[in-house]
C-alpha positions as MATLAB code, in Angstrom:
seq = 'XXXXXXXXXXXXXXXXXXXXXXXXXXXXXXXXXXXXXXXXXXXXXXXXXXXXXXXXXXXXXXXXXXXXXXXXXXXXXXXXXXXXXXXXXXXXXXXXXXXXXXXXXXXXXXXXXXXXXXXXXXXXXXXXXXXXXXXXXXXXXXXXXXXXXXXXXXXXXXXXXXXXXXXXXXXXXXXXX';
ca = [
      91.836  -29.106  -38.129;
      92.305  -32.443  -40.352;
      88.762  -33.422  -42.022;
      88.423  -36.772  -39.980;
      88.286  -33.855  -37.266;
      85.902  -31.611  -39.092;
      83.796  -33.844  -40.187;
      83.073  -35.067  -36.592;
      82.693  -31.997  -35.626;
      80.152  -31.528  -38.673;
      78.313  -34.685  -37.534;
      78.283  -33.513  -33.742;
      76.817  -30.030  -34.838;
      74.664  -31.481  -37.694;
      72.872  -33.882  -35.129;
      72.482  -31.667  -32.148;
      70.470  -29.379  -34.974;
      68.494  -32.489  -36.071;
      67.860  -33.388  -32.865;
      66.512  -29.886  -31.544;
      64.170  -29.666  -34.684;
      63.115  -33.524  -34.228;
      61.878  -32.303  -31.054;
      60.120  -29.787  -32.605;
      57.681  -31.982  -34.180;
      56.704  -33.463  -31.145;
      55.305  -30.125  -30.397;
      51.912  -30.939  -31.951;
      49.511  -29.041  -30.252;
      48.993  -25.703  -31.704;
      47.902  -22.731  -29.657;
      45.782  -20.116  -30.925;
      48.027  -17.317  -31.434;
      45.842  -15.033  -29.613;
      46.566  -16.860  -26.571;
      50.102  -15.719  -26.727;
      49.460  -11.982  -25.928;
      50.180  -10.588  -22.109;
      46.502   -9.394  -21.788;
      45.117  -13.536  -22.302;
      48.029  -14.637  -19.833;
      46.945  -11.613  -17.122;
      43.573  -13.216  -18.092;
      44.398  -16.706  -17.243;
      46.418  -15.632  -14.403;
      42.906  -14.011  -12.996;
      41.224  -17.182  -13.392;
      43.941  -18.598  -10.820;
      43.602  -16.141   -8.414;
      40.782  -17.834   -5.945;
      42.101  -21.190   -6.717;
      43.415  -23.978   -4.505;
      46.785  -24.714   -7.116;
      48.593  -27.551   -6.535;
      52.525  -28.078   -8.081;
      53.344  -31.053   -9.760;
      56.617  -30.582   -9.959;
      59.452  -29.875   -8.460;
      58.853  -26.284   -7.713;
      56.005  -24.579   -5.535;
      53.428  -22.579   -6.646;
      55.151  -19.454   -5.379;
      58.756  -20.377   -7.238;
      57.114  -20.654  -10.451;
      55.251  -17.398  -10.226;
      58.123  -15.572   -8.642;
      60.604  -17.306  -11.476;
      58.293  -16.349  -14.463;
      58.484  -12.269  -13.078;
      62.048  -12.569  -12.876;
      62.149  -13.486  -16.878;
      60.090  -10.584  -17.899;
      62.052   -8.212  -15.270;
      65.160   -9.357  -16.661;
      63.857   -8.442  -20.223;
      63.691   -5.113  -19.407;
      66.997   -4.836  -17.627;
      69.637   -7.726  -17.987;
      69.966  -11.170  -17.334;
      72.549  -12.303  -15.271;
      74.633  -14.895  -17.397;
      74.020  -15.351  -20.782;
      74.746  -18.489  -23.336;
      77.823  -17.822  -26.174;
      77.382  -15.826  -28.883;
      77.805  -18.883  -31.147;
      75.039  -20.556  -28.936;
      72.170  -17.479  -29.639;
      73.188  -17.362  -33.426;
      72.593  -21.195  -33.771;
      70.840  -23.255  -31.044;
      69.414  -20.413  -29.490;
      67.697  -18.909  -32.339;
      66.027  -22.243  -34.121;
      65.229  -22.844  -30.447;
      62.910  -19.910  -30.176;
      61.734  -20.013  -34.258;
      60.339  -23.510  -33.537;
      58.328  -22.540  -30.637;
      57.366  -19.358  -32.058;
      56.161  -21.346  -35.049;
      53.998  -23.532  -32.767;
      52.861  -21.241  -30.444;
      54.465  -23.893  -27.462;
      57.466  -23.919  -25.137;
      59.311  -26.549  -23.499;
      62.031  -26.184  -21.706;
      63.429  -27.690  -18.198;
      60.969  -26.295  -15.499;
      63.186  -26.828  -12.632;
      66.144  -25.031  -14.120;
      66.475  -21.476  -12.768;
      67.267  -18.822  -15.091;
      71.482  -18.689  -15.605;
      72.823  -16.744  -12.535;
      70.025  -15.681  -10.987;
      69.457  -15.667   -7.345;
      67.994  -18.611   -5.694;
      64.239  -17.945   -5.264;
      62.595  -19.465   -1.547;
      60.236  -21.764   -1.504;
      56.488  -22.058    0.213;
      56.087  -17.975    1.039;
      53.200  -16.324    0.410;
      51.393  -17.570   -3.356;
      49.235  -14.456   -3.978;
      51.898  -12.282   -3.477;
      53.835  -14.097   -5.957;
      51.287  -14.198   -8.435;
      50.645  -10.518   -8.081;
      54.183   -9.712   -8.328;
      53.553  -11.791  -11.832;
      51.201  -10.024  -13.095;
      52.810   -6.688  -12.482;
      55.576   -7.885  -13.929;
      53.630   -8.652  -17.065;
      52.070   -5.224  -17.073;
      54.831   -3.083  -16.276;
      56.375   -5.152  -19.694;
      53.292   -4.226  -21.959;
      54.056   -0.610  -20.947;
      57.841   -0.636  -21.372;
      58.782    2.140  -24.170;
      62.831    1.155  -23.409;
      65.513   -0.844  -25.213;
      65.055   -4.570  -24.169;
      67.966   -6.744  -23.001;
      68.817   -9.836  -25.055;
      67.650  -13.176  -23.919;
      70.140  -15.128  -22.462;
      69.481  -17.962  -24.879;
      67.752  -16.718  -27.722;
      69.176  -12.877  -27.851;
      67.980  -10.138  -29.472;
      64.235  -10.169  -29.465;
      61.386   -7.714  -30.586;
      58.901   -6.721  -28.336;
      56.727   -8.683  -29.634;
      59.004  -11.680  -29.734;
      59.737  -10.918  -26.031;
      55.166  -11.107  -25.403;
      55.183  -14.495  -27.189;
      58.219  -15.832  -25.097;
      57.157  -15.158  -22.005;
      53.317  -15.889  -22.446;
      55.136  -19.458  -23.732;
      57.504  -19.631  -20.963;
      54.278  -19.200  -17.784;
      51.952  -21.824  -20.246;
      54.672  -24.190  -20.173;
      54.862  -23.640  -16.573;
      51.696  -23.596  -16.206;
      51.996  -27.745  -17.216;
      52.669  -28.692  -13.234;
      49.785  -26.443  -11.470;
      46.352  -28.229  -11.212;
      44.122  -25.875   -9.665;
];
């Protein structure tokens, strides 16, 4: 590689990094870190159970219930596809250390989770919610090795809590209840 070469490469790297962490800082609104633990979220998730909830996005109720237990099931088995290596060591990682740092997700909430089956639409909502919360449950009780996130990797246990407690808030951005 000739350094007119590198050095767009550098600048095409450089600025995708800026760009990710620029985006970052638009993440103002800090969450109380105690609302990123599994027992507030099964909390929360109570709160919705006798409600009338209404999407706002593209996805039903039921999909986004039935996609956030399919990220903490696939924690404690595999996910289907994952991002490069060189993606989780770079992207990936500052990805996850900026929301970690404010305590807030975002991230495309129509985009189903790389190579996962396609989830229906419009079945039944409390079943989907209570297949949710056991999902979160049977997480908090998992004593096995956890699979690395398809885009961030290897995670702690407690990395995995605060990523998927993000992940359902984020969702929880297109339900009015």
């Amino acid at each position: 590689m000739n350094r007119r070469q590198f050095f767009k490469s550098s600048l095409v790297i450089g600025g995708s990094l800026v760009g990710v962490g620029a985006g970052a800082i638009l993440l103002t609104e800090d969450v109380n870190r105690l609302d990123l633990k599994i027992s507030t979220a099964l909390k929360r998730l109570e709160l919705l159970a006798n409600k009338n909830l209404v999407p706002t996005g593209e996805w039903d109720i039921y999909k986004i219930f039935m996609h956030c237990a399919q990220s903490v099931e696939y924690s404690m088995s595999k996910f289907p596809e994952h991002k490069s290596y060189f993606f989780k060591k770079t992207a990936g990682t500052l990805a996850f250390s900026i929301f970690e740092s404010k305590g807030k997700m975002i991230h495309g909430l129509s985009e189903p989770i790389p190579g996962s089956p396609l989830i229906k639409s419009s079945l039944d909502t409390k079943a989907a919610l209570n297949h949710l919360k056991k999902s979160l449950i049977d997480f908090e009780n998992y004593q096995g090795k956890l699979a690395p996130h398809f885009a961030y990797g290897e995670l702690t246990k407690n990395e995995y809590e605060i990523a998927h407690v993000m992940h359902l808030y984020n969702h929880f951005e297109e339900i009015q209840s």
